[in-house]
C-alpha positions in Angstrom: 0.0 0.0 0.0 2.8 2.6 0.5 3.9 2.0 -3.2 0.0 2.6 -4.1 0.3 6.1 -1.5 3.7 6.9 -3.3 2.4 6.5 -7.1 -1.2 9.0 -6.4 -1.3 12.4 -5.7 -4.4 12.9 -4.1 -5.6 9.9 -2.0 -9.8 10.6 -3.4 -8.6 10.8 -6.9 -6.4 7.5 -6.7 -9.3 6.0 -4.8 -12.0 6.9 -7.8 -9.0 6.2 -10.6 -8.9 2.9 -9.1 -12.4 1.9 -9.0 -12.9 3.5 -12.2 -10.6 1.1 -13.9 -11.4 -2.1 -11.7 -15.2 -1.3 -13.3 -13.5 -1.3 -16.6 -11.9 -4.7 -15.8 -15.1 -6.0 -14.1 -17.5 -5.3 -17.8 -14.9 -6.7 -19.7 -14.5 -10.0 -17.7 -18.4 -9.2 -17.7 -18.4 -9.9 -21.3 -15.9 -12.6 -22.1 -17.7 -14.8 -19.6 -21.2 -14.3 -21.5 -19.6 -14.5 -24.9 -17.9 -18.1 -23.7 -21.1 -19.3 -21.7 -23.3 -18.1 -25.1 -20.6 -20.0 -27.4 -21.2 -23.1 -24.8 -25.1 -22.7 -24.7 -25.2 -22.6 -28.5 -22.8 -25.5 -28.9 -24.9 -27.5 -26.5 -28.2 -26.5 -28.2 -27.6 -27.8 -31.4 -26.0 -31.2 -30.2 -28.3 -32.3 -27.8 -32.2 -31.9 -26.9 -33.4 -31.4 -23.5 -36.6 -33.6 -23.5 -37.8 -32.4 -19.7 -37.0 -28.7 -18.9 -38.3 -29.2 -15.2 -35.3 -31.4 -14.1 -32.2 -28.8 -14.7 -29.1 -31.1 -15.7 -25.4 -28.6 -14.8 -23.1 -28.8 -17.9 -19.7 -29.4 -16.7 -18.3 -27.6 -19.0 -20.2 -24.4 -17.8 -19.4 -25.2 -14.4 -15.6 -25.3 -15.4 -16.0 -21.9 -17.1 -17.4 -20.7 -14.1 -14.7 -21.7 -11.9 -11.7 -20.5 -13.8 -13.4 -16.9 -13.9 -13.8 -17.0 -9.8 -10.1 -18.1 -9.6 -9.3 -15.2 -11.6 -7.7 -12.0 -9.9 -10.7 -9.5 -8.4 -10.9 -6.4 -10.5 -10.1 -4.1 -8.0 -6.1 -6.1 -7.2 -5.6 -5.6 -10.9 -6.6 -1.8 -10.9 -4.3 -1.6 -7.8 -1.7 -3.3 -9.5 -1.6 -1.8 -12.4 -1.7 2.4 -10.3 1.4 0.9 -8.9 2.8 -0.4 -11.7 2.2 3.2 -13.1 0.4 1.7 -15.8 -2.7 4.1 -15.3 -2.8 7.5 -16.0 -4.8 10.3 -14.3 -6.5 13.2 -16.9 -8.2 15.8 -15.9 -11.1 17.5 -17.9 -10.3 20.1 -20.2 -12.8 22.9 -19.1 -14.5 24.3 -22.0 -14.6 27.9 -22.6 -17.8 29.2 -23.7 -17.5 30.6 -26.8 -19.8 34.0 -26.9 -22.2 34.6 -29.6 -23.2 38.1 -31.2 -26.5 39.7 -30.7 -27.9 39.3 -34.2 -28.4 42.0 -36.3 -31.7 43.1 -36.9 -32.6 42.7 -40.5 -32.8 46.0 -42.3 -35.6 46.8 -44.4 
């Protein structure tokens, strides 16, 4: 943690930096898991027929996708890692300068 103190400025902007990219990491291990669970569910529809939809059979192979995404790293360790690792970097937002408009002419007539 005193590499993490050491690589931040400001302790609430590391903090929000942080969880903004563990929610990054979190939606994309979001969608990898779907994509490999719909692959699986397709796979599974077209080679076998489920005669009785009451009695719920668990697919192995879903159950072994399952587990190798819960032994994965949590989101939030790989943000930290990667703020000490310096591998994030901190923007701040340009402010806009309001650009004034002219009072329109009146048309002549």
């Amino acid at each position: 943690m005193a590499n993490y103190f050491g690589k931040i400025g400001n302790l609430y902007e590391g903090v929000v930096v942080t969880a903004k990219r563990a929610r990054q990491i979190h939606d994309e291990l979001k969608i990898e898991l779907r994509s490999r669970l719909e692959t699986l569910q397709q796979i599974s529809a077209v080679t076998t027929e489920v005669e009785d939809d009451s009695d719920p059979v668990a697919n192995p192979d879903q159950l072994k996708i399952s587990l190798e995404f819960e032994k994965r790293p949590k989101p939030a360790d790989l943000a930290l890692e990667e703020v000490v690792e310096g591998k994030i970097v901190k923007r701040y937002k340009e402010e806009e300068t309001p650009v004034e408009q002219e009072p329109e002419k009146e048309a002549e007539e």
